[in-house]
BAFI-3210 file (N, C-alpha, C; in Angstrom, 3 decimals, decimal comma, padded with zeros to 6 digits):
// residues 281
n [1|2|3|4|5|6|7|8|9|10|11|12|13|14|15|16|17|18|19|20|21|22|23|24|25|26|27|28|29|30|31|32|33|34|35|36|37|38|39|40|41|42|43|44|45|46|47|48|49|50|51|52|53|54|55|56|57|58|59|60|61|62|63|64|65|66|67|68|69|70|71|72|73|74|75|76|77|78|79|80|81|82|83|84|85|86|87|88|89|90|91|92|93|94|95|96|97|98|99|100|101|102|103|104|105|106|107|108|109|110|111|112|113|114|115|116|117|118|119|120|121|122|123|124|125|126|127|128|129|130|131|132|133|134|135|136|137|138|139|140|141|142|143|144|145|146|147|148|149|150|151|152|153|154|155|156|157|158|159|160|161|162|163|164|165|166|167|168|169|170|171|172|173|174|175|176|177|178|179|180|181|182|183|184|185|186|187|188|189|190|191|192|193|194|195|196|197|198|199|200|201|202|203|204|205|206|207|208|209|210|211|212|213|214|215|216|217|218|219|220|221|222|223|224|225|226|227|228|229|230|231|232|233|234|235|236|237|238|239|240|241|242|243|244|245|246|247|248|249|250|251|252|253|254|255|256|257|258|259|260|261|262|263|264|265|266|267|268|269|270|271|272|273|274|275|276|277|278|279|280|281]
n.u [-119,548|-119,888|-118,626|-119,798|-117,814|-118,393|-117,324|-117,853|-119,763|-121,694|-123,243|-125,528|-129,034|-131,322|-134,313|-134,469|-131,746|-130,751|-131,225|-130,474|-127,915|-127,440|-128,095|-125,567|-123,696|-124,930|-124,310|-122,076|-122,843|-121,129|-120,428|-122,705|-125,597|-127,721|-128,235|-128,808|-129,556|-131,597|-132,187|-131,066|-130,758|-132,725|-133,255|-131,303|-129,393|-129,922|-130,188|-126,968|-126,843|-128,026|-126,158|-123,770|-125,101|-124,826|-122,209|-121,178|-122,643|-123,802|-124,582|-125,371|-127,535|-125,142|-123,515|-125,279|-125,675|-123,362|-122,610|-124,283|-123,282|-120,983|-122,250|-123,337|-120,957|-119,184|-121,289|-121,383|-118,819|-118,759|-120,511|-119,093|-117,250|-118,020|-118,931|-117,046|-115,689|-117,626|-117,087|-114,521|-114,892|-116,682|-114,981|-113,308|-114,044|-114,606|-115,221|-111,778|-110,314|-109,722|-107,550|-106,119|-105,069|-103,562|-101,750|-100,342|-098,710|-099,403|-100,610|-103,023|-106,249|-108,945|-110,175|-108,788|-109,370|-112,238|-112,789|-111,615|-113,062|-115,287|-114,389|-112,547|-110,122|-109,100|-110,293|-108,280|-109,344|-110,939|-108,757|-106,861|-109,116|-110,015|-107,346|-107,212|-109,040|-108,356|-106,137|-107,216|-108,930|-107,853|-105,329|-107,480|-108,992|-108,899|-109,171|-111,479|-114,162|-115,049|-117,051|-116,809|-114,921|-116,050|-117,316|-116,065|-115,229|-117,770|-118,039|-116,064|-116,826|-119,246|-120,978|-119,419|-120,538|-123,087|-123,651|-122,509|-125,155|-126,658|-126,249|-125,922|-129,285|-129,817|-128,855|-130,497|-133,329|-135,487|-135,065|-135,494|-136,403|-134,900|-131,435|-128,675|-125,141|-123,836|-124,902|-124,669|-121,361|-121,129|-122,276|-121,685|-120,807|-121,251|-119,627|-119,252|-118,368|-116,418|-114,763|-116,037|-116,491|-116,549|-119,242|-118,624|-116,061|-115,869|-117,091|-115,241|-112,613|-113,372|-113,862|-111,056|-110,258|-111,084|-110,649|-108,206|-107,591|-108,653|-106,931|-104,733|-105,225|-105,395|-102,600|-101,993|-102,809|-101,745|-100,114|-102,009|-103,408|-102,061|-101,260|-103,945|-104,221|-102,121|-103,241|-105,271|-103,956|-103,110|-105,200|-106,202|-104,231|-103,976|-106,421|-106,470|-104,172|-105,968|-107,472|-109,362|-111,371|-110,057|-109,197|-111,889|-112,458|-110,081|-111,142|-113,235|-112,424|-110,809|-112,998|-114,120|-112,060|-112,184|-114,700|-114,985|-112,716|-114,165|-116,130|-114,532|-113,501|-115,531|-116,961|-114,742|-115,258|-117,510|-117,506|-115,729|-116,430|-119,082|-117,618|-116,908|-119,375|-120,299|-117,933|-119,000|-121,004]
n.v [032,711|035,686|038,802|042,660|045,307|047,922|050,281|051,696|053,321|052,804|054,715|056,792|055,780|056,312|057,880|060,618|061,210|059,960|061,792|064,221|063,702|063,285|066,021|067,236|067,087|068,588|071,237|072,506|071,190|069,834|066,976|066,240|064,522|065,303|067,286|070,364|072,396|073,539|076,167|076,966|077,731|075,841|076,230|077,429|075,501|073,493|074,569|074,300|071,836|071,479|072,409|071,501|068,917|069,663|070,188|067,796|065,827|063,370|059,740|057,575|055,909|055,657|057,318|059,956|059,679|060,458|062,316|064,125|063,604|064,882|067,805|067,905|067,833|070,479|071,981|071,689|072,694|075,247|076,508|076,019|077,592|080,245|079,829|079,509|082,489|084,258|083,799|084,235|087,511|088,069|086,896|088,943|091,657|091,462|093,116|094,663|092,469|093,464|092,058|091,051|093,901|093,736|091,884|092,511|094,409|096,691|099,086|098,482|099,418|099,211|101,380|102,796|101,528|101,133|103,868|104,167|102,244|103,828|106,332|106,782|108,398|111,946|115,532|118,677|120,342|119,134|118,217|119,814|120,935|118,580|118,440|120,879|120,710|118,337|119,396|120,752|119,317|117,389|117,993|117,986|116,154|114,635|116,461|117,330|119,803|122,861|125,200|127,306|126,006|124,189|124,944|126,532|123,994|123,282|124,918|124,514|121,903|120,545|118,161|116,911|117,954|117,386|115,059|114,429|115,899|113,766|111,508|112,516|113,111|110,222|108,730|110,686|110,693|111,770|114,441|118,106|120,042|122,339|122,027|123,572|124,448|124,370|121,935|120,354|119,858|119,347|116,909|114,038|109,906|107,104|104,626|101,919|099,805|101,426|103,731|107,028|109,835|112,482|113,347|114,790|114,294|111,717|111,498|113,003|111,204|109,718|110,971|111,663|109,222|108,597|110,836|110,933|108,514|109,158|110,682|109,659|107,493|109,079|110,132|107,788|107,422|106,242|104,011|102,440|102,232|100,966|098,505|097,491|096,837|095,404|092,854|092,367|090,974|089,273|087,796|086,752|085,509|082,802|081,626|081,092|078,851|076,961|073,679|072,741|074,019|073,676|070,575|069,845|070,830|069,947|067,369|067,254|067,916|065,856|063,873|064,936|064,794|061,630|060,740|061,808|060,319|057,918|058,690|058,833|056,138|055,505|056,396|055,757|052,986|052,639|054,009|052,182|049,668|050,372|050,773|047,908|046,519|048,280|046,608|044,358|044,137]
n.w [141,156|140,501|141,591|141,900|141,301|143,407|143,008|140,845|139,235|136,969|135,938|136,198|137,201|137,722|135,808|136,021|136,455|134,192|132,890|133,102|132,732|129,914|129,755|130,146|127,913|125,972|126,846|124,917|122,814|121,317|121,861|121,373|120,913|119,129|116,728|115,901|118,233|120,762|120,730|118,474|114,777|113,116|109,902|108,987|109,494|108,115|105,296|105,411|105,153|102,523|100,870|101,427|100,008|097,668|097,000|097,375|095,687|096,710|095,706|096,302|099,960|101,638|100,677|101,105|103,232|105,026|104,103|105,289|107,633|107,638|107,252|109,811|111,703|110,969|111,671|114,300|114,674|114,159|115,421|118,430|117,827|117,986|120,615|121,786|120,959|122,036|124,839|125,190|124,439|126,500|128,648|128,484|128,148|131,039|134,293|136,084|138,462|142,114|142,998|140,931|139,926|141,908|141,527|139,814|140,267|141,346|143,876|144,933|147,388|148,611|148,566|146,957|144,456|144,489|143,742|141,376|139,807|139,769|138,550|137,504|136,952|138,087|137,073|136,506|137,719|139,828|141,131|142,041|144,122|145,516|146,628|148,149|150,148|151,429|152,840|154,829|156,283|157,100|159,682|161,114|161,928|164,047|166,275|165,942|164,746|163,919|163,601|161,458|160,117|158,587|157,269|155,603|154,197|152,927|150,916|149,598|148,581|148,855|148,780|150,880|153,447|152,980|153,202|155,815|156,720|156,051|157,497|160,049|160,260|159,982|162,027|163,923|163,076|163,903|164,544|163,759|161,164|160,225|161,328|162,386|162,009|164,179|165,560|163,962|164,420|166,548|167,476|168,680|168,312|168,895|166,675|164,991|167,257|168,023|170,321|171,881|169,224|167,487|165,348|162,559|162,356|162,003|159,477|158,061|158,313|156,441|153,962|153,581|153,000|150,299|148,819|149,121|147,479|145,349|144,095|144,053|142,504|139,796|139,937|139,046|137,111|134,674|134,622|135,685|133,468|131,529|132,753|133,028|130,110|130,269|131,795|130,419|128,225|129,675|130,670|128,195|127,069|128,637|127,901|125,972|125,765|127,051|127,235|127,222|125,239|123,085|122,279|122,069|119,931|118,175|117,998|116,500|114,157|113,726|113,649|110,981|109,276|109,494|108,447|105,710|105,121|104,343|103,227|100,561|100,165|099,575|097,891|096,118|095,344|094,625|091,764|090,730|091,108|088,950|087,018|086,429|086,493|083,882|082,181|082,112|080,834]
ca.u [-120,314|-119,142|-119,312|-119,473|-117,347|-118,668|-116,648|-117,890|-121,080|-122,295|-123,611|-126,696|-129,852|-133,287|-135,049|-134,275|-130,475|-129,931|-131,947|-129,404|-126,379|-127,282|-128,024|-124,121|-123,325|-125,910|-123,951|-121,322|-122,915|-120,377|-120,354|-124,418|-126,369|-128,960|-127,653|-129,245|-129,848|-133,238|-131,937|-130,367|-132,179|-133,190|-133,397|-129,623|-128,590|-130,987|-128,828|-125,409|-126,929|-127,958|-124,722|-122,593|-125,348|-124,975|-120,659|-120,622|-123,218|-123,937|-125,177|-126,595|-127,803|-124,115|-122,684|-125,748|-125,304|-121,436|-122,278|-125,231|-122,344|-119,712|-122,458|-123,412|-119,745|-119,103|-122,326|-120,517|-117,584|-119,000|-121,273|-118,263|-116,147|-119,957|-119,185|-115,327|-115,804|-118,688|-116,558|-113,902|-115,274|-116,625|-114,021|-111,623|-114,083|-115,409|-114,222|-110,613|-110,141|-108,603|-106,539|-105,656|-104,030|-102,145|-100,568|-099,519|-097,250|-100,271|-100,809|-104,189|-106,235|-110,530|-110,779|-108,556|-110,418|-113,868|-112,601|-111,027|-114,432|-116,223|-114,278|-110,937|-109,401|-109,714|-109,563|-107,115|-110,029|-110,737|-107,698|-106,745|-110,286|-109,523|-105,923|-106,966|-110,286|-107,697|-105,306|-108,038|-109,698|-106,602|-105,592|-108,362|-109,926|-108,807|-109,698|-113,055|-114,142|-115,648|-118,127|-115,764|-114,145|-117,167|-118,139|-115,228|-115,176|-118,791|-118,102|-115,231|-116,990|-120,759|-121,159|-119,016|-121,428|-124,215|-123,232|-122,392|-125,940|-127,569|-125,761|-126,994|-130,268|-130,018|-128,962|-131,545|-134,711|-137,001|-134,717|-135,383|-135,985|-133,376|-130,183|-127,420|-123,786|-123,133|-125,199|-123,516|-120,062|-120,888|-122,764|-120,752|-121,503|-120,290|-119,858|-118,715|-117,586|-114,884|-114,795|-116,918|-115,734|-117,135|-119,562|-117,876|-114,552|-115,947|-117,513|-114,172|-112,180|-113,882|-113,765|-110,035|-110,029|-111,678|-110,259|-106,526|-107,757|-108,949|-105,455|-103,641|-105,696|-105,177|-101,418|-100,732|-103,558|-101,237|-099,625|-103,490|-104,044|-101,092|-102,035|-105,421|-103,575|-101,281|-104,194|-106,122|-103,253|-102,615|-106,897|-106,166|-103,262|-104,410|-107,572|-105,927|-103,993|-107,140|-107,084|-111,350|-112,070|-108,791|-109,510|-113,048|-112,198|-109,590|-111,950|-114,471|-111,661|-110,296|-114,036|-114,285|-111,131|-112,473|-115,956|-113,519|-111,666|-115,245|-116,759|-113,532|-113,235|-116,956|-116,753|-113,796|-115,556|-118,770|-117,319|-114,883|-118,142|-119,822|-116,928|-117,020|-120,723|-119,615|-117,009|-119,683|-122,288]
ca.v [033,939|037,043|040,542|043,719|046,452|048,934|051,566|051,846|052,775|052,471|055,868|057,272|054,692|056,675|058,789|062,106|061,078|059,901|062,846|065,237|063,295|063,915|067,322|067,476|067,268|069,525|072,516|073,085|070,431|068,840|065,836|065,734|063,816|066,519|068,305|071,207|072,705|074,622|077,844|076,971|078,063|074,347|076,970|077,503|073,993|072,286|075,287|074,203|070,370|071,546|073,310|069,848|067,912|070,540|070,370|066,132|064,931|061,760|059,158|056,818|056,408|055,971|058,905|061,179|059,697|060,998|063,639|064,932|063,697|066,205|068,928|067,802|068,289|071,633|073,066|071,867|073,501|076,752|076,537|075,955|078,862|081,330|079,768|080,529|084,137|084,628|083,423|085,300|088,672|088,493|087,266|090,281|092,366|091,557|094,119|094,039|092,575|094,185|091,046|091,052|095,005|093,745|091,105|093,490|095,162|098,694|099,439|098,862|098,978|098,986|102,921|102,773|100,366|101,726|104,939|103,691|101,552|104,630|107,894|106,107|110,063|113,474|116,262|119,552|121,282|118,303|117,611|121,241|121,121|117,831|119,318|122,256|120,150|117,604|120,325|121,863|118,472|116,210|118,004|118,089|114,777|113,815|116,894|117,674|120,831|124,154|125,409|128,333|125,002|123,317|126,313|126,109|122,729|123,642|126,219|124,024|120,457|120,317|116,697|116,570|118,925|116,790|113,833|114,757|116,061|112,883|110,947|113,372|112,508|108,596|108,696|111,201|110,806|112,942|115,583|119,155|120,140|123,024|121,588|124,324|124,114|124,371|120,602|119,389|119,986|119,299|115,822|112,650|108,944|105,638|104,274|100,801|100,151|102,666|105,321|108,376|110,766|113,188|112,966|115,609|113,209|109,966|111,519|113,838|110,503|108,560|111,834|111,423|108,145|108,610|112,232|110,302|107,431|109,993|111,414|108,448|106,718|110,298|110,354|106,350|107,350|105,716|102,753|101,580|101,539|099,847|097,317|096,664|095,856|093,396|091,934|091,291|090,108|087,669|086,343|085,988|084,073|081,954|081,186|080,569|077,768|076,215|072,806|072,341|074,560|073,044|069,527|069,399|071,292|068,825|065,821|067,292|067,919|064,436|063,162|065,516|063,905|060,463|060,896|062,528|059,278|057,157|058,940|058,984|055,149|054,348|056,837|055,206|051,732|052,797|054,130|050,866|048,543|051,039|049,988|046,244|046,176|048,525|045,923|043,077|044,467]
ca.w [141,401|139,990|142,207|140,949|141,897|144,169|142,930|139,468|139,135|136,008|135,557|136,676|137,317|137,749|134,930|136,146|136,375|133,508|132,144|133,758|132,504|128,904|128,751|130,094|126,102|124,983|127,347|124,145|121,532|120,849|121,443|121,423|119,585|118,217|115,614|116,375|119,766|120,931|120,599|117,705|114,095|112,084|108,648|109,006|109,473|106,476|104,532|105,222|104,141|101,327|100,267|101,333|098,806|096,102|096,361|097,418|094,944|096,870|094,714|097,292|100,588|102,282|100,370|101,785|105,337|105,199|103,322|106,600|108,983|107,235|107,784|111,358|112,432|110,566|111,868|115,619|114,841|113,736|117,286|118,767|117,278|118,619|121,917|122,232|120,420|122,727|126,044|125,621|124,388|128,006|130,166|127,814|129,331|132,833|135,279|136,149|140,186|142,680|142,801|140,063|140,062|142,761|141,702|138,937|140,661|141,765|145,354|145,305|148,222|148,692|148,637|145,697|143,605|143,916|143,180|140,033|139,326|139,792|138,210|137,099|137,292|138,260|135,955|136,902|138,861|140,792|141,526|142,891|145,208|146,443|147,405|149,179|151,042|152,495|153,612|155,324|156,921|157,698|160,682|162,425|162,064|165,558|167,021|166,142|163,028|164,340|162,531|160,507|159,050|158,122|155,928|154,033|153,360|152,533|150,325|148,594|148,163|149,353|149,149|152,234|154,112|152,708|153,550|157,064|157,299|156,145|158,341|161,065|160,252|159,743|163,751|164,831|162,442|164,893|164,272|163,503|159,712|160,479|161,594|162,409|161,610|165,925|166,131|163,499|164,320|168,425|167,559|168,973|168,623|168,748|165,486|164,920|168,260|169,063|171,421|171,309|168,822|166,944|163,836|162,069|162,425|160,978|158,244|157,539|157,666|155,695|152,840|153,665|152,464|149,514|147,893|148,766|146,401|143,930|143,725|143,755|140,642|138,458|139,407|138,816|135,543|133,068|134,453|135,558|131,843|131,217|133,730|132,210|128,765|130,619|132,179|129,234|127,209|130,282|129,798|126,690|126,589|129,509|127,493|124,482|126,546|127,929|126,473|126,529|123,753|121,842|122,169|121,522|118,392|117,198|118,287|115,540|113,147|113,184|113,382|109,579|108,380|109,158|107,763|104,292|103,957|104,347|101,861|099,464|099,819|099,173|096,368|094,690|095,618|093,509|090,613|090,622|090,812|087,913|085,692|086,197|085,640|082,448|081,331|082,099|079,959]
c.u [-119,435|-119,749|-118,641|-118,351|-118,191|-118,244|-117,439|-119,440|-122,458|-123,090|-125,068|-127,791|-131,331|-133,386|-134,318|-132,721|-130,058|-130,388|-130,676|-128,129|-126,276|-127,406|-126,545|-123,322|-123,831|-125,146|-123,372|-122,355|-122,463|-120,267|-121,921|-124,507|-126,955|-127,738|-128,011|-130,282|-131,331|-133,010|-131,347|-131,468|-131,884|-132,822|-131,756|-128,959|-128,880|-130,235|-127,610|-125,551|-127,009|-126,750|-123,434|-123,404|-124,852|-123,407|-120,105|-121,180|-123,575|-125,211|-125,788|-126,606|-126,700|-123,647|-123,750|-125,823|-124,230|-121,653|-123,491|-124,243|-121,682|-120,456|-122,626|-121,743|-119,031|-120,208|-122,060|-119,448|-117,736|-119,800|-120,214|-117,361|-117,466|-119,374|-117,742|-115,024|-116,703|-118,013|-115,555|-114,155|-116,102|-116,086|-112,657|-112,563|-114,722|-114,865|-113,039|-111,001|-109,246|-107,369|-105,729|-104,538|-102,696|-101,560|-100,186|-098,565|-098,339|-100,271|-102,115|-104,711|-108,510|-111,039|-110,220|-109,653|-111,771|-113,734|-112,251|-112,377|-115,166|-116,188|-113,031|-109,958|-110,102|-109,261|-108,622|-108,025|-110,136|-109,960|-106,992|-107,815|-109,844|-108,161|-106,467|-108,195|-109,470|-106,206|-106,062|-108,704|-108,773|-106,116|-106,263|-109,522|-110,007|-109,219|-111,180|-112,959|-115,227|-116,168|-117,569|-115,665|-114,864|-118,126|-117,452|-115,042|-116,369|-119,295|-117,279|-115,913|-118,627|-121,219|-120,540|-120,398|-123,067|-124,462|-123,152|-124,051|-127,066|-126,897|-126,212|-128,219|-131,000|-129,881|-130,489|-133,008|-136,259|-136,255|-135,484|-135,624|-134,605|-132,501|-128,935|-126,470|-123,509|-123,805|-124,613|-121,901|-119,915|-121,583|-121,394|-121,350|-120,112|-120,287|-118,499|-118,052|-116,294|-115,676|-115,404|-116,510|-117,035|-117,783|-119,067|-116,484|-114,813|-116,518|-116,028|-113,076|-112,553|-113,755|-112,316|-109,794|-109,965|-110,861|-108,720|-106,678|-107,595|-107,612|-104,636|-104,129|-105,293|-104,119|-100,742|-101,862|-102,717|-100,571|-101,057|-103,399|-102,893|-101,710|-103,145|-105,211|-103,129|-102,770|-105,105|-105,372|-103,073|-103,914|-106,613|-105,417|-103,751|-105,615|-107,166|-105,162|-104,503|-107,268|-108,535|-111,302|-111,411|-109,259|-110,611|-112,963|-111,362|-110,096|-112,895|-113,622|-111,338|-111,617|-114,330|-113,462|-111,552|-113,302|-115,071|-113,267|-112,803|-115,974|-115,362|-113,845|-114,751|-117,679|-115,963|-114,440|-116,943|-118,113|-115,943|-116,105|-118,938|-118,608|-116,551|-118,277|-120,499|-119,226|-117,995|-120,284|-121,549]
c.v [035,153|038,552|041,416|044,513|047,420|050,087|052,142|051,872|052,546|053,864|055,854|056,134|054,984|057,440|059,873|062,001|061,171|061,197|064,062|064,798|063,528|065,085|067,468|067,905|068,025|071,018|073,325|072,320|069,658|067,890|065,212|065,086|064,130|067,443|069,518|071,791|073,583|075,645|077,476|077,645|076,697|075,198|076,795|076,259|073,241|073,058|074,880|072,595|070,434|071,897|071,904|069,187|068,718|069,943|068,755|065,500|063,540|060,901|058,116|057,034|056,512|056,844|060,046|060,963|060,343|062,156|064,501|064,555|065,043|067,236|069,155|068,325|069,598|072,494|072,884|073,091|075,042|077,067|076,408|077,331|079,952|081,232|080,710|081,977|084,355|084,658|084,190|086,371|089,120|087,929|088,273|091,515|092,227|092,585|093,232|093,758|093,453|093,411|091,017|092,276|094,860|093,069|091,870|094,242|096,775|098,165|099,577|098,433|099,052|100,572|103,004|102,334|100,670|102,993|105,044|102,797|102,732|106,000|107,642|107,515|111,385|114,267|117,459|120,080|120,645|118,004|118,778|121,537|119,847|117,758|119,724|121,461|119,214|118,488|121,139|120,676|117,376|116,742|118,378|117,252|113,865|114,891|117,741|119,393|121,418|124,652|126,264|127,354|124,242|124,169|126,218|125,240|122,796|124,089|125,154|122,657|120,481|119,152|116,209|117,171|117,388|115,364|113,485|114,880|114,523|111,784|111,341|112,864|111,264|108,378|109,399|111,966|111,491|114,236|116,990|119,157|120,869|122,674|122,601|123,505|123,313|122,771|119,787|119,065|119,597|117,638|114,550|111,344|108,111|104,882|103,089|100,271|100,230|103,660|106,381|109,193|111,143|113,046|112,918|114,499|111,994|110,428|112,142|112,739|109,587|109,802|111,836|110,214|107,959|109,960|111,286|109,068|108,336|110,381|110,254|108,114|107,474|109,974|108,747|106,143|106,062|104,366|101,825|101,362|100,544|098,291|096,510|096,159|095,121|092,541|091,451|090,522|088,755|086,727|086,146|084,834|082,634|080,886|080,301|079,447|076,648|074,962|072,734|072,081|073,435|071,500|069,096|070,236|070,015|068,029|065,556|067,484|066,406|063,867|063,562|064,504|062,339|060,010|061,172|060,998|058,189|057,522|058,711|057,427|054,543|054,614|055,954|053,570|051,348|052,809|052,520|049,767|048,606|050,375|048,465|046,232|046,620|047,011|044,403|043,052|044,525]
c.w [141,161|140,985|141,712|141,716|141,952|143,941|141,682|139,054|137,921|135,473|136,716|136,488|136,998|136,401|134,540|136,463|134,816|132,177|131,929|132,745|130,945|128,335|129,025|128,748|125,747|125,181|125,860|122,809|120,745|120,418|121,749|120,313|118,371|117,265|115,992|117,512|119,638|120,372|119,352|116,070|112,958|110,710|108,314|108,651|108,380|105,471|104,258|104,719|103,263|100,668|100,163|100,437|097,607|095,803|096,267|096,344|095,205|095,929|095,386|098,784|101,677|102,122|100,924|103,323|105,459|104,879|104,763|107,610|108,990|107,782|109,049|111,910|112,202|111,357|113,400|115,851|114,750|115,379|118,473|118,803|117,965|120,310|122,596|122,191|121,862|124,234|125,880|125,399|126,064|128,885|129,788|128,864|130,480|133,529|135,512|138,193|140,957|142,919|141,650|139,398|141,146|142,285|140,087|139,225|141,740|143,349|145,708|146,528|147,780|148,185|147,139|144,253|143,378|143,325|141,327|139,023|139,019|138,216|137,267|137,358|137,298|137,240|136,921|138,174|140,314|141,237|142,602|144,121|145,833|147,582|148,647|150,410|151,957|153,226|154,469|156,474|158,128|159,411|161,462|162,572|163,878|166,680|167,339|164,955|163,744|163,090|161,528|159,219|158,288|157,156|154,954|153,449|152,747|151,206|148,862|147,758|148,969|149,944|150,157|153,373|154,025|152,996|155,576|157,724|157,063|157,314|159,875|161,151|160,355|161,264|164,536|164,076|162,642|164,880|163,770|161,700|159,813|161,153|161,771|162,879|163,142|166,142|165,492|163,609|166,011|168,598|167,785|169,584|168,795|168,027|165,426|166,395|169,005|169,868|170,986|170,557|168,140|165,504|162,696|161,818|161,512|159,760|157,374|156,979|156,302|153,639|152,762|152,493|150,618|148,363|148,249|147,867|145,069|143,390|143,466|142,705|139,732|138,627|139,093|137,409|134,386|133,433|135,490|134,258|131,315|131,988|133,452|130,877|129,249|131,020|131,538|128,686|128,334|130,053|128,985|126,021|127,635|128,899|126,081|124,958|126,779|126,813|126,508|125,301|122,611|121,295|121,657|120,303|117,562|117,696|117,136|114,148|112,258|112,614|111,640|108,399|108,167|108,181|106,071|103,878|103,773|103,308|100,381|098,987|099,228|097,837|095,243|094,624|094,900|092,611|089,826|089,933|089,311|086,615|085,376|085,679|084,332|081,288|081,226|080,866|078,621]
res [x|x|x|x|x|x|x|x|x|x|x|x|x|x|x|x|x|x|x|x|x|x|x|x|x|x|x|x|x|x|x|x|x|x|x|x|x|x|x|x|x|x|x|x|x|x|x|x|x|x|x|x|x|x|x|x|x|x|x|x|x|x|x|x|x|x|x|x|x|x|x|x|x|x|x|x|x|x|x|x|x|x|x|x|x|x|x|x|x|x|x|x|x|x|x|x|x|x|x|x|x|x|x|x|x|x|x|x|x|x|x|x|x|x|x|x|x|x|x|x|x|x|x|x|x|x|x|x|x|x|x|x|x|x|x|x|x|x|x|x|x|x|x|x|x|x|x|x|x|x|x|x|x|x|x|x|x|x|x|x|x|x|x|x|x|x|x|x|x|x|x|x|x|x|x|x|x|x|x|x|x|x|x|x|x|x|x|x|x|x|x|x|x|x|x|x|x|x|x|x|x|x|x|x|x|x|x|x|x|x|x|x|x|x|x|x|x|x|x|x|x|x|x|x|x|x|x|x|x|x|x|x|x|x|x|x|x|x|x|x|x|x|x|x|x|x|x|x|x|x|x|x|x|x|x|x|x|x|x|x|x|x|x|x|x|x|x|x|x|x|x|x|x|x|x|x|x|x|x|x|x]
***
C-alpha cells in the first residue's frame, strides 16, 4: 500500500481553483498559453506571423509550427518589454516617501513633507511674510494674542485669521454671523485632551508649524532636488536588479534560440531528403 504525502498537494482540486491558478500566467503572459491576451489587439499579432512567414518561408507543416512558435515568443517578449517600460515609468515617478528623504540623509518631519508635497518652496515675498508673521506669533503662543496682534497677523497673512474663524465656528455652529476680534482672541477650549488654552494659541501653533516647514523646504530647496535624483537613480537601479523581469526574459530568449536550432535542423533535414529523392530520380 502506497501513501501519499500530505505535504504535497498536487495543486488546486475544484473548478474555481484551478481556474484561479491559471490566470496566475496570464498576469505577465509569459509563460501563458494564449498567445494573445484580452486586452491585447489579435490584428497586431496575425501581423508579426505574417512577417516571420514572409522572412522563414516554411515549406511544411513543422517549419510553420516553429515558424508561429518564433512569433508567439517575440510577441511575449515585446509584451514583456510594455510591461517593464510601463512599471517602471511609474515606480520613477510615484511620489517620493517621507521615508525615504530620511534615510537620505534630510530632516524630514510630517509638517515638512506635506509642505514640500504641497508648495515644494517659497518665493522671496513669501518668504519675507512668513518671517515677519512668525516673529510676531511665536511669542505669544503660550500666552494668549490680543486683539491689536490679531490684526496684524490679519493684515499680513489672512488665511491665519480665516482659519481661526472657521475653527470658531466648527466649535460653536449656533454662533453669531458677526464674530468680533474680542471673542475670538478670548475663546478657550479643550482640544485634544490638554489643558484649557486658548483658541487663538492652537490655531497660532499649528501656523507655527507649518510657515517653519515652508522655510525650511525653500532654504534646503536644492539638496531636496538632489535627493529626488538620488532616489530615482536608487528605483532604478534596484529595479534594474530585480531578477523577475530578467529571468522571464532570458527564459523566452533561450526558448527563441531553441525553437532557431529546431527549425535550422529540420530545414537542413528537408533540403538533405530533397536531394536524395533528386539523386534517386
Amino acid at each position: 500500500m502506497t501513501l501519499k504525502n500530505p505535504k504535497r498537494s498536487g495543486g488546486p482540486k475544484s473548478s474555481e481553483g484551478r481556474l484561479v491558478a491559471s490566470q496566475n500566467s496570464i498576469k505577465t503572459g509569459t509563460y501563458s498559453n494564449l498567445a494573445v491576451l484580452p486586452d491585447e489587439d489579435q490584428a497586431e499579432f496575425n501581423q508579426l506571423v505574417d512577417q516571420f512567414n514572409y522572412d522563414f518561408h516554411p515549406a511544411d507543416v513543422i517549419e510553420t509550427s516553429l515558424v508561429r512558435e518564433l512569433a508567439v515568443l517575440t510577441w511575449k517578449k515585446l509584451r514583456l518589454e510594455k510591461l517593464e517600460q510601463g512599471y517602471l515609468i511609474k515606480k520613477l515617478n510615484s511620489p517620493i516617501t517621507i521615508d525615504e528623504f530620511i534615510d537620505s540623509g534630510l530632516r524630514f518631519n510630517a509638517e515638512r513633507y506635506e509642505f514640500w508635497g504641497r508648495l515644494v518652496s517659497l518665493d522671496e515675498l513669501e518668504v519675507r511674510t512668513y518671517t515677519e508673521v512668525l516673529d510676531l506669533i511665536k511669542p505669544n503662543i503660550r500666552t494668549g494674542v490680543n486683539v491689536d496682534l490679531l490684526l496684524k497677523v490679519k493684515l499680513l497673512n489672512p488665511t491665519i485669521y480665516d482659519s481661526l474663524l472657521d475653527f470658531y465656528r466648527q466649535l460653536n455652529p449656533l454662533a453669531d454671523l458677526d464674530i468680533s476680534d474680542e471673542v475670538l482672541v478670548s475663546e478657550t477650549v479643550c482640544y485634544r485632551n490638554q489643558p484649557e488654552r486658548f483658541l487663538s494659541s492652537i490655531i497660532f501653533e499649528r501656523f507655527v508649524e507649518i510657515f517653519e516647514a515652508g522655510l525650511w523646504c525653500t532654504k534646503k530647496h536644492h539638496e531636496i532636488d538632489q535627493a529626488v535624483a538620488q532616489i530615482k537613480q536608487e528605483r532604478l537601479l534596484n529595479m534594474m536588479q530585480s531578477d523577475g523581469v530578467r529571468r522571464a526574459s532570458d527564459d523566452l530568449s533561450r526558448s527563441m534560440i531553441r525553437v532557431l536550432g529546431e527549425f535550422r535542423k529540420h530545414n537542413e533535414w528537408r533540403m538533405k531528403n530533397r536531394l536524395i529523392e533528386a539523386e534517386e530520380e
